[in-house]
MMTF fields as JSON, N, C-alpha, C and O atoms, coordinates in Angstrom:
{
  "mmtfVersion": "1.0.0",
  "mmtfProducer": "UNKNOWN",
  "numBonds": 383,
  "numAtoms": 384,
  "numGroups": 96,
  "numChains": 1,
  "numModels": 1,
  "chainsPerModel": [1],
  "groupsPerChain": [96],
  "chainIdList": ["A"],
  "bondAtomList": [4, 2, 8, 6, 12, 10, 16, 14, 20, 18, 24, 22, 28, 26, 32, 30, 36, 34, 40, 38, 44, 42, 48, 46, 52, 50, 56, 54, 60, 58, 64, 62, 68, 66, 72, 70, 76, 74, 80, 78, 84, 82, 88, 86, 92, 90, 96, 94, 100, 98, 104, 102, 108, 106, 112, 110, 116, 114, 120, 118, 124, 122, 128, 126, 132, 130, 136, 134, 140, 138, 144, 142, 148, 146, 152, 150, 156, 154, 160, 158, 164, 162, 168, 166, 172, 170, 176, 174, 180, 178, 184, 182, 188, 186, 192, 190, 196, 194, 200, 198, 204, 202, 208, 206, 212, 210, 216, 214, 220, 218, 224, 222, 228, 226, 232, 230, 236, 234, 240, 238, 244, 242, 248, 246, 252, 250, 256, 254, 260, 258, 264, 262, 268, 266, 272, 270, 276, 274, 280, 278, 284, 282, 288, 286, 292, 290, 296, 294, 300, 298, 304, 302, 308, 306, 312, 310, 316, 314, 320, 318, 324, 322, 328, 326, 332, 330, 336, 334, 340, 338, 344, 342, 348, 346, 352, 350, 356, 354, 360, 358, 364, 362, 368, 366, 372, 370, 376, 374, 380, 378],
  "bondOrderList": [1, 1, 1, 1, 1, 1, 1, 1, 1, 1, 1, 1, 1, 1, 1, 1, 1, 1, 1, 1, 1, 1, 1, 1, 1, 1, 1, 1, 1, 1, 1, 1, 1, 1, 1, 1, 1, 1, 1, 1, 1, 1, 1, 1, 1, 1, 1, 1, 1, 1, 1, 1, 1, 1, 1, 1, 1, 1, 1, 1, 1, 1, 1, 1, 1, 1, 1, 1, 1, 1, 1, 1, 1, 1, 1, 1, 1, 1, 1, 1, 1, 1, 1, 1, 1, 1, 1, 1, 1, 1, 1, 1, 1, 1, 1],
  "groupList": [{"groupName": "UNK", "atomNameList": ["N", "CA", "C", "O"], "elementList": ["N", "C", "C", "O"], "formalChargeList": [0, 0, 0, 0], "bondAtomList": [1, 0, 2, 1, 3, 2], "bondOrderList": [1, 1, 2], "singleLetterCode": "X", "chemCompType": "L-PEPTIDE LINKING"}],
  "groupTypeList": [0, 0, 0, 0, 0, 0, 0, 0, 0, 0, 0, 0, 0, 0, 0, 0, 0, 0, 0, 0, 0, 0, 0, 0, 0, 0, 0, 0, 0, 0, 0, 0, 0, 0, 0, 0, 0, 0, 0, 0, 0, 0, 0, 0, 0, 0, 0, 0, 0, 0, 0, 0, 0, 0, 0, 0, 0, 0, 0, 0, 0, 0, 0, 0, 0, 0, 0, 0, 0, 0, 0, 0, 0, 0, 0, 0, 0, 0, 0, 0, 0, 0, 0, 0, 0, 0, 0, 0, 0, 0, 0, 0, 0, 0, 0, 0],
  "groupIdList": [1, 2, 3, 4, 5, 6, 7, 8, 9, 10, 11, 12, 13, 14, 15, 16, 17, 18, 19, 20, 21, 22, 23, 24, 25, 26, 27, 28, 29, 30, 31, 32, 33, 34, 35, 36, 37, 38, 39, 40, 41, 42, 43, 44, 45, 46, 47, 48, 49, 50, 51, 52, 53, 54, 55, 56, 57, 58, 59, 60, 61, 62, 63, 64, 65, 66, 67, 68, 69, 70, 71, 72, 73, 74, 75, 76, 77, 78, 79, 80, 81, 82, 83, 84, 85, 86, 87, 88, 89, 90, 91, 92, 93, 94, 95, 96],
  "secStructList": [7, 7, 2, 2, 2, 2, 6, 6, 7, 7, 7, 7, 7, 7, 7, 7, 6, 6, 1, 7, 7, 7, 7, 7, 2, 2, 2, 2, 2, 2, 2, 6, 7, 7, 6, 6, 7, 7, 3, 3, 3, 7, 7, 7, 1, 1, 1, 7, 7, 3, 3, 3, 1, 7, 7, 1, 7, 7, 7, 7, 4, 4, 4, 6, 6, 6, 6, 1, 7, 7, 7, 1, 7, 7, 7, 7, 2, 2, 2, 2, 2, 2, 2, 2, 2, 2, 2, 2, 2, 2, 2, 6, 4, 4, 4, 7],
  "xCoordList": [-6.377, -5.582, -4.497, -4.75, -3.178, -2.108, -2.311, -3.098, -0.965, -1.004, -0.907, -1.673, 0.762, 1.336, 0.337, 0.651, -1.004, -1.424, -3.026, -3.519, -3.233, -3.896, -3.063, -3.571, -2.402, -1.522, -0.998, -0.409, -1.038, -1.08, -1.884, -1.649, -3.628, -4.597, -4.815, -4.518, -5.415, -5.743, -6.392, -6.512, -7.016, -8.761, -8.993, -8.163, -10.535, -10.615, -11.563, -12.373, -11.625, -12.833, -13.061, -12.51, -14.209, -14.816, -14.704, -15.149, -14.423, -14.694, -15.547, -15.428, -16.908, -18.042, -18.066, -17.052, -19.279, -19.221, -18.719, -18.274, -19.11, -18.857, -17.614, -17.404, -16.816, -15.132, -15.472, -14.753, -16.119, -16.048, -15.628, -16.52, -15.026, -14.268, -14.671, -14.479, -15.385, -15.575, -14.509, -13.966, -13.713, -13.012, -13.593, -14.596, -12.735, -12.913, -13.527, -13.132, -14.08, -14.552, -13.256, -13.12, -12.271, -11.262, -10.353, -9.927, -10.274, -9.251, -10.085, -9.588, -11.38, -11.885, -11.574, -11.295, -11.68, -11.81, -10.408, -10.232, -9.223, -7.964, -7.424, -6.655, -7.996, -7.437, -8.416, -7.878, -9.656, -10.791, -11.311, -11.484, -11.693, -11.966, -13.919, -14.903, -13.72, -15.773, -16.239, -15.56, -17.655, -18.339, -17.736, -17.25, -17.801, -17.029, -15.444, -14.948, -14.847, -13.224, -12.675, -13.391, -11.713, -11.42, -9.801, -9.073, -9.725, -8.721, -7.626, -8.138, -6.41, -5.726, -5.131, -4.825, -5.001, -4.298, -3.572, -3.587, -2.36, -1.085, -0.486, -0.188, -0.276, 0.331, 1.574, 2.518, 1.67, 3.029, 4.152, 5.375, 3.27, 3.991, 3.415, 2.688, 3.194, 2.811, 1.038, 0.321, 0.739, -1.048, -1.275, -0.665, -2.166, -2.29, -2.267, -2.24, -2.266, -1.713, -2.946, -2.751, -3.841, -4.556, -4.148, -3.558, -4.544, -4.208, -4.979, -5.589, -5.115, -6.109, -5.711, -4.533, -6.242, -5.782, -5.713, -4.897, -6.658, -6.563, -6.453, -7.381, -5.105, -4.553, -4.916, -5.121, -4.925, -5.206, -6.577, -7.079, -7.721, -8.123, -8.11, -7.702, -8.583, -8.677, -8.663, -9.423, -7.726, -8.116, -7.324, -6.271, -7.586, -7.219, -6.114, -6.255, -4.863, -3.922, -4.997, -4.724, -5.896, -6.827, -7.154, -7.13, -7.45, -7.601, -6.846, -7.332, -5.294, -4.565, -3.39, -2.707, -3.237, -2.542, -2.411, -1.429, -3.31, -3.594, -2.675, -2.6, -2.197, -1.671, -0.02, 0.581, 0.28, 1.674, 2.037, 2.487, 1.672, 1.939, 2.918, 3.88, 3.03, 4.626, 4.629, 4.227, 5.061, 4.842, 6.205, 6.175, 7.218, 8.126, 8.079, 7.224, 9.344, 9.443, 9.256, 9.838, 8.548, 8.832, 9.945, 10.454, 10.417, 11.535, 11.855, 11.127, 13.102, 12.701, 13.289, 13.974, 13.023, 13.179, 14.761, 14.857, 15.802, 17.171, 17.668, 18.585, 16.802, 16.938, 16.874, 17.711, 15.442, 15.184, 16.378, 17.043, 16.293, 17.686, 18.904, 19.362, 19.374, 20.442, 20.256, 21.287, 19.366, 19.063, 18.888, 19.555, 18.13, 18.349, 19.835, 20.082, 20.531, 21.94, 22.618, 23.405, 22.481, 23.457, 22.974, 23.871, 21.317, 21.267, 21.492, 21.191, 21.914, 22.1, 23.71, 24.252, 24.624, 26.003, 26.015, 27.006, 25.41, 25.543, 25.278, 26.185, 24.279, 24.093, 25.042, 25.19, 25.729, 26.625, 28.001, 28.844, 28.043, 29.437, 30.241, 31.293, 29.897, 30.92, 31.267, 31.956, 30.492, 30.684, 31.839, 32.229, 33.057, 33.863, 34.76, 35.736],
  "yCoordList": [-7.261, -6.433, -5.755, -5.061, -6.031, -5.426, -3.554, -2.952, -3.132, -1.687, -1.235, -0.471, -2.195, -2.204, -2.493, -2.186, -3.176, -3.618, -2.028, -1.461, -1.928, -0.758, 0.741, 1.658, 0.681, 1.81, 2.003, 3.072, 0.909, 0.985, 1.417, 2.258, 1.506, 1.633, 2.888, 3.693, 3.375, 4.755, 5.473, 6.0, 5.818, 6.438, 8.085, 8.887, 8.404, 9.506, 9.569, 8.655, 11.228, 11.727, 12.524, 13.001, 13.679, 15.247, 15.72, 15.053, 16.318, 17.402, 18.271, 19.013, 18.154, 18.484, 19.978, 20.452, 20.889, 21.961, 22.628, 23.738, 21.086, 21.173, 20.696, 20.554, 20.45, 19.886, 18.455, 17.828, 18.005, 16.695, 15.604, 15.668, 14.661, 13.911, 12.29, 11.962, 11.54, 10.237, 9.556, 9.758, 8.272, 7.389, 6.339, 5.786, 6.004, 4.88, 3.33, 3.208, 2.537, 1.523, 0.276, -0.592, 0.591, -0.082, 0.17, -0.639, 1.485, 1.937, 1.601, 0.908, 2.07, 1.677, 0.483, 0.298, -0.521, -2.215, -2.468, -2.812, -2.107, -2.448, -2.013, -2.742, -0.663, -0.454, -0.614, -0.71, -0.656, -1.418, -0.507, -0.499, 0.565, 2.295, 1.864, 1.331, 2.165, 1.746, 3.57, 4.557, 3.325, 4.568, 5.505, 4.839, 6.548, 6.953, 7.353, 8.336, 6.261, 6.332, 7.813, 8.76, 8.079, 9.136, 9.156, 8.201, 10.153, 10.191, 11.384, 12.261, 11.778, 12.893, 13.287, 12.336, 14.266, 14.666, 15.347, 16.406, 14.819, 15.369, 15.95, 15.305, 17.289, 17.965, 17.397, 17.597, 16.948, 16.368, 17.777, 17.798, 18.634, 19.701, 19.404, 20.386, 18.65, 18.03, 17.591, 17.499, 17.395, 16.822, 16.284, 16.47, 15.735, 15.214, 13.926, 13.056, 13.641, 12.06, 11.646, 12.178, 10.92, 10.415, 9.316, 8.388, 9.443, 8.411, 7.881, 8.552, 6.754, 6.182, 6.973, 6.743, 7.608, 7.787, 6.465, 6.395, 5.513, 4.287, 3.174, 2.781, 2.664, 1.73, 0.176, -0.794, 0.282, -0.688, -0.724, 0.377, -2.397, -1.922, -2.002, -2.968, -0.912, -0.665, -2.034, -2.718, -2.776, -3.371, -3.593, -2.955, -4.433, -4.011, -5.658, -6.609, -5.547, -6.468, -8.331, -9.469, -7.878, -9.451, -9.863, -11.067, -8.912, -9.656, -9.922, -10.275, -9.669, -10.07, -11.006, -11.787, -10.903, -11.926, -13.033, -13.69, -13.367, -15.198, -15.115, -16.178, -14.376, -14.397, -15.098, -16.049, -14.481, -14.421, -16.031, -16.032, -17.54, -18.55, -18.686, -18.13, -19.481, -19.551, -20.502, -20.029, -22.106, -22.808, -23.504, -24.518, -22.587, -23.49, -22.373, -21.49, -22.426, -22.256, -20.545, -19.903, -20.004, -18.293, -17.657, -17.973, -16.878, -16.642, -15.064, -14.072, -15.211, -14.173, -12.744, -12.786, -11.655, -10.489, -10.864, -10.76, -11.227, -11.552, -11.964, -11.696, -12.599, -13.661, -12.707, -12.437, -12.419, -11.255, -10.149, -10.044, -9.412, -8.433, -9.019, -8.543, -9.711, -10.614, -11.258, -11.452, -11.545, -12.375, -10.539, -10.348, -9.589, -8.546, -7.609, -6.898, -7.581, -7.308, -7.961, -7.335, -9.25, -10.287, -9.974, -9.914, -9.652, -9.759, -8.153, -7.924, -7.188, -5.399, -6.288, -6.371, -6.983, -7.533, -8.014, -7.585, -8.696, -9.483, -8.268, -8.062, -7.623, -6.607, -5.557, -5.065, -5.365, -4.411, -4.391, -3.496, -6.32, -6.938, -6.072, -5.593, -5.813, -5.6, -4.149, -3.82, -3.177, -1.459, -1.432, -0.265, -2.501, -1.916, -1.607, -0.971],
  "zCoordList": [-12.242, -13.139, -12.297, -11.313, -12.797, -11.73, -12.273, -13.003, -11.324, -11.509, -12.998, -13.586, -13.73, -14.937, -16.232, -17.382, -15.841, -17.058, -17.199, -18.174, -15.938, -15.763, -16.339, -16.984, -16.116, -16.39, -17.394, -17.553, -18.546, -20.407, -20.551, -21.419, -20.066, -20.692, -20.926, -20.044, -22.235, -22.072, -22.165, -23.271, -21.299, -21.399, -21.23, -20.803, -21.744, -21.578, -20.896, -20.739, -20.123, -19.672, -19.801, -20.793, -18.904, -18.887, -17.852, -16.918, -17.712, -16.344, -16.755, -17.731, -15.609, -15.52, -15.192, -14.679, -15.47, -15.045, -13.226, -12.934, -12.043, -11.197, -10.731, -9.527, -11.554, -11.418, -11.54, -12.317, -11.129, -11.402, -12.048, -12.894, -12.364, -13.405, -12.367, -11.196, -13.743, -13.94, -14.164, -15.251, -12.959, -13.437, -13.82, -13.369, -14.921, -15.558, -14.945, -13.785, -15.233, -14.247, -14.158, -13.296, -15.552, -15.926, -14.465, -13.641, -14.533, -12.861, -11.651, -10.763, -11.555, -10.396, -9.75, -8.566, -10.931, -10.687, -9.897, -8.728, -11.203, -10.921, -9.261, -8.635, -8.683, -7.602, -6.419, -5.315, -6.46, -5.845, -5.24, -4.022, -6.183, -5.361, -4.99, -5.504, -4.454, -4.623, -4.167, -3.886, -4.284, -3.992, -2.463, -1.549, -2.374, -1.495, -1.313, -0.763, -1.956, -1.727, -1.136, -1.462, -0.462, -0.103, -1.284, -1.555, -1.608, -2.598, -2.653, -3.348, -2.247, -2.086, -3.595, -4.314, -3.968, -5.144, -5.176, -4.549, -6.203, -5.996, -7.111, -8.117, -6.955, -8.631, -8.948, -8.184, -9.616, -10.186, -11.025, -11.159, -11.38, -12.384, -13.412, -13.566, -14.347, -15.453, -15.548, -16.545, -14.188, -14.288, -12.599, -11.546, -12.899, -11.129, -10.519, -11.39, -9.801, -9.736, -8.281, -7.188, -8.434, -7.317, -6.777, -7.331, -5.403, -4.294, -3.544, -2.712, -3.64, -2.157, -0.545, -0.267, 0.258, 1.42, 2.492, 3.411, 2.208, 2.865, 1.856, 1.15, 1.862, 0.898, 1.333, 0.603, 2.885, 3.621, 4.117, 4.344, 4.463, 5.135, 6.893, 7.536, 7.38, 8.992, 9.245, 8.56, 10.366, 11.572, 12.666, 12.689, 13.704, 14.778, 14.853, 14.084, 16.232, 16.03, 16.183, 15.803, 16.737, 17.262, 15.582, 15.326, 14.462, 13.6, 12.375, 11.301, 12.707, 11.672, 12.478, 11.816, 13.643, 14.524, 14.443, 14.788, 14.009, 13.362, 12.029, 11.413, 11.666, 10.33, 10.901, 10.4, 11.763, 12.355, 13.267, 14.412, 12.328, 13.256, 13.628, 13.098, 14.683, 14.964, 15.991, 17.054, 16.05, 16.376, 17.478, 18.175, 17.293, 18.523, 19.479, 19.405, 20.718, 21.927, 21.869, 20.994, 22.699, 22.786, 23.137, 24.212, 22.52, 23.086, 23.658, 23.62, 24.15, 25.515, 24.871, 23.849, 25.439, 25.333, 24.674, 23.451, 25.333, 25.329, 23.942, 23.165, 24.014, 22.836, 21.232, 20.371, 21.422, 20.429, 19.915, 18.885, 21.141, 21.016, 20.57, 19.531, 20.978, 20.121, 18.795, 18.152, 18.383, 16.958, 16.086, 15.069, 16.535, 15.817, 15.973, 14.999, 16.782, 16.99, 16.115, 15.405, 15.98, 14.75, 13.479, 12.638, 12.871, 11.962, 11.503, 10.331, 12.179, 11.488, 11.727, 10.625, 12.903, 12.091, 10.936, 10.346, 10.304, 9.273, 8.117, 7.311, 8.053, 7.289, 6.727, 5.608, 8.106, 7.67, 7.704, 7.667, 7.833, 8.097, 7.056, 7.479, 5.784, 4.632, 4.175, 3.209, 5.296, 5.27, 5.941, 5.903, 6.9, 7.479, 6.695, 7.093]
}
């Protein structure tokens, strides 16, 4: 369930004598809150708006590195700096 189709839905709840308030299992699902979640809240002016504090989960560069293939020649410090030098030129060829 994306954010947009979660975010038509419209549900109610209670707030318990201890503040407490039950989300929906409809939201839970959609944003994948499980038991625990840590959650920050934010007054909007109007009501409150909750947030995952960890949107991502934790890990370290060894296990998403494999994500990043890259199969021809390495290229050198030099190289780099120049291919990002040309591409903020190209970017901002048309602000002069």
């Amino acid at each position: 369930m994306s954010y947009q189709e979660s975010h038509d839905i419209v549900q109610s709840t209670k707030l318990s004598s201890k503040g407490q308030v039950i989300i929906p299992k409809t939201f839970r699902s959609a944003y994948h809150w499980e038991v625990g979640q840590e959650l920050i809240v934010i007054d909007t002016g109007d009501g409150l708006l909750l947030k995952s504090t960890t949107p991502f989960t934790k890990s370290n560069i060894n296990e998403v590195a494999g994500c990043l293939k890259y199969t021809g020649t390495a290229k050198t410090l030099e190289e780099m700096e120049k291919a990002v030098a040309q591409g903020i030129e190209e970017q901002f060829h048309d602000c002069d």
